[in-house]
Phi, psi and omega in degrees: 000137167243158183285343183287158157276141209294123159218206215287007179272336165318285241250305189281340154340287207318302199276001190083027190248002171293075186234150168318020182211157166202054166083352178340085159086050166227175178239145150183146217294157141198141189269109183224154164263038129215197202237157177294184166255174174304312185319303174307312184292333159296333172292286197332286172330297186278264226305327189286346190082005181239158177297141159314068192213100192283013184257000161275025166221132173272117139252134185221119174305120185253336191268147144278349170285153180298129204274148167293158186267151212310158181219009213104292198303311191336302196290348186265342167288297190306301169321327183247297185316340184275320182295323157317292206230099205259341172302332199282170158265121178295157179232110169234105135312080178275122196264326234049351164209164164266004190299162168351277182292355162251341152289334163247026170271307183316296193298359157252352150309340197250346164306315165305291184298341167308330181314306211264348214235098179313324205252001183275103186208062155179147196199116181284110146206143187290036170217177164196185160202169205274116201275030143300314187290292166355291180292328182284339188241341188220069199285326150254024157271311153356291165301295195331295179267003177274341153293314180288319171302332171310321185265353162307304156323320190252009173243013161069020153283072169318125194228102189290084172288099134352093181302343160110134214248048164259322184101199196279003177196095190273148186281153179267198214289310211248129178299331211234011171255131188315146180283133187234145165326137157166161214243173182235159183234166315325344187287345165275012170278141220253044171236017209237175137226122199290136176272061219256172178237149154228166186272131186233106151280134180213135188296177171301316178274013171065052177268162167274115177265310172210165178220137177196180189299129170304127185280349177274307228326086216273145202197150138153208207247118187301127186244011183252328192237138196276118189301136193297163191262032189246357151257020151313321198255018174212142204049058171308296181311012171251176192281158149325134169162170177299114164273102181258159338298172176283298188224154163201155175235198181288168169195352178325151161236021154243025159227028188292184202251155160289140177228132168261116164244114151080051170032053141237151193274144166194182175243148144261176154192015193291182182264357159317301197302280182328276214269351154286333174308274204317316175302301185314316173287352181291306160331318171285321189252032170230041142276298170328288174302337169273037208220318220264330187081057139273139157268177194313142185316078174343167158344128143316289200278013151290341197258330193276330184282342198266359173268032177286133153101331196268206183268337172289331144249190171251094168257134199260114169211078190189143188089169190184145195244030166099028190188277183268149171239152153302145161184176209303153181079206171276142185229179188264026189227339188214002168091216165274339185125191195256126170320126155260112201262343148320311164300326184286303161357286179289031168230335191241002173234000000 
């Protein structure tokens, strides 16, 4: 088994992405609220074997206030979405906070720019809260952005939510209150695509020995959006709602990916980790279609649900997150399953 930490060379092994592309001329966003340092992203770059060249990360500041000092996560969107797809340019959107409202001054900067920019069409972001609490205290900041993601959507941005590294009963608002079923927003909007985890074990020659559901993996059933009609053909017997995640990749951290932070070397693992991965193969594979006299890939999960079952995924059915099991088909711990992105290619591009 190995032991090492996974790196991006690892991760595209796994998924079928060791391909003749590597995001070559597509951009993509990610939104956090502060910026990496260079240094770290450069360690990163020379451990991966990819070149030292900072002008493939954009910082662009959405605040006027001063930014907080690096904390990580920054370095695990930016550092991986660049390490997938070492061809793109990262776009880091720094809001200076996660409130509400500086998340969504950010989600209309990167809307202007999808306007101006063909290639920015595919956008990483880590964070949530749990959308029981939401909907009960700030119902129309909700509405607000649940309108911005739409028109992200409807400008061919694809947008990689972290379903969130709780399971199916993420703690809420009041710390000491029983924990309840419930899904995290944005990754429950049904314009986005959530993004869930798994533990991926792999032998020394980087075979796959197992793969099955992350016990962090956030999942469950939406109790704010009404099921999209591209999940119609799948958990008919559950009550109405969004069903999440979508899709999942590893995500597990004690089978976690290299992170360079504060110029020490170390592992994650989370569904943070999972949706800049995830961005990054979105880029490969519109690079692909442009290759192809194709333009960029639309919304995504109308296209991705009617391939349950094929060869374009892994379907994970073993494991479970405090709420939900993985089992054959689609589930509430991994979506659809984990990518083959060769496959998806030949199918979408």
């Amino acid at each position: 088994m190995r032991k090492r930490a996974l790196l991006a060379d690892d991760v595209l092994a796994t998924y079928g992405a060791r391909l003749p592309f590597t995001g070559r001329g597509q951009e993509i966003a990610v939104i956090t609220d502060t910026l990496p340092s260079n240094r770290d992203l450069a360690a990163f770059w020379k451990a991966n074997g990819q070149p030292v060249d900072h002008r493939r990360v954009v910082k662009i500041r959405t605040t006027h206030t001063k930014l907080p000092k690096p904390h990580g996560e920054e370095s695990i969107d930016v550092e991986w979405a660049s390490g997938i797809a070492p061809g793109a340019t990262v776009r880091v959107y720094a809001t200076g906070s996660l409130d509400l409202a500086d998340f969504a001054r950010a989600l209309d900067a990167v809307i202007a720019d999808a306007r101006a920019r063909p290639r920015l069409r595919q956008m990483s972001i880590s964070f949530g809260v749990g959308e029981a609490d939401l909907v009960r205290q700030q119902p129309h900041d909700l509405d607000i952005l649940r309108r911005k993601f739409l028109k992200l959507a409807a400008l061919g941005v694809n947008v990689f939510v972290s379903s969130g590294d709780e399971g199916a009963r993420p703690q809420g608002a009041m710390p000491f209150a029983p924990r309840r079923l419930q899904t995290q927003y944005p990754a429950s909007d049904p314009h986005v695509i959530a993004v869930g985890g798994t533990t991926l074990v792999l032998a020394t020659d980087g075979s796959v020995i197992s793969e099955t559901g992350w016990t962090g993996s956030g999942g469950g059933i939406s109790s704010r959006f009404t099921r999209p009609r591209w999940q119609e053909g799948v958990k008919r017997r559950t009550r109405p709602g969004r069903l999440v995640p979508d899709v999942s990749i590893a995500a597990d951290p004690r089978h976690g990916a290299m992170v360079i932070f504060g110029g020490k070397r170390g592992a994650i693992g989370g569904t943070s980790w999972s949706a800049p991965v995830w961005a990054g193969l979105c880029a490969i594979l519109n690079e692909a279609r442009l290759a192809a006299g194709r333009g960029p890939v639309p919304y995504l999960n109308p296209h991705l649900y009617p391939l349950v079952g094929t060869a374009c995924f892994r379907d994970i059915t073993g494991g479970d997150n405090n709420g939900y099991r993985a089992a054959v088909g689609f589930d509430l711990v991994t979506g659809i399953g984990t990518p083959n992105l060769g496959e998806l290619i030949a199918r979408l591009a």
